[in-house]
Structures are given as structure tokens and as C-alpha cells.
N, C-alpha and C positions, 0 to 999 in steps of 0.2 A: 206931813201935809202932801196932798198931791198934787203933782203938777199939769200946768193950765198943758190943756194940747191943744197947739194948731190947728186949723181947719185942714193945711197942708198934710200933718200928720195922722190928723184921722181918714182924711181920704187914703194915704198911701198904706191903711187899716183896710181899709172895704177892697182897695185893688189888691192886696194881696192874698187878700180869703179869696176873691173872683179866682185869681190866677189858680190856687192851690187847687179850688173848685171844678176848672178847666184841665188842669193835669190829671185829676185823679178819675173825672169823666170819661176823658178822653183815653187813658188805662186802660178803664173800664169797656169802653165801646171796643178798643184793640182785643180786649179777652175772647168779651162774646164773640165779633169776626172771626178771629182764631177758632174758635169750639165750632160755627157753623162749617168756614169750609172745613175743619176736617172732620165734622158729621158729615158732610157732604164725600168728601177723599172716602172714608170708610166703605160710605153707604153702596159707592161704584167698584170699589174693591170687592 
């Protein structure tokens, strides 16, 4: 059988997908940064 969940429990389900969703974005956005200045360093070199 499965068991009943919390309303508690399912929320702290959706905050933790947001959070994982927020790290891996925000990764993400640190890459690209990264790859532009140094197309950028390159480009004046």
C-alpha cells in the first residue's frame, strides 16, 4: 500500500526540485559567463 503524504511532505517535493532547478541554472549561467569573457580575453589577445 502507499502511504498517505503530507501536505508538508509534498511541498518540501516541489522545494526541492525548485532548489536542484536553481543550482543547476545557475551552473549553467556560470559556464556561459565563463566561455564569454574568455571569447572575450582571446579575442584582445
Amino acid at each position: 500500500m502507499e502511504q498517505q503524504r503530507t501536505p508538508v511532505e509534498a511541498r518540501s517535493g516541489v522545494i526541492s526540485g525548485r532548489v536542484v532547478l536553481v543550482l543547476v541554472s545557475s551552473f549553467v549561467g556560470a559556464i556561459v559567463a565563463i566561455g564569454v569573457c574568455w571569447a572575450i580575453f582571446l579575442s584582445r589577445g
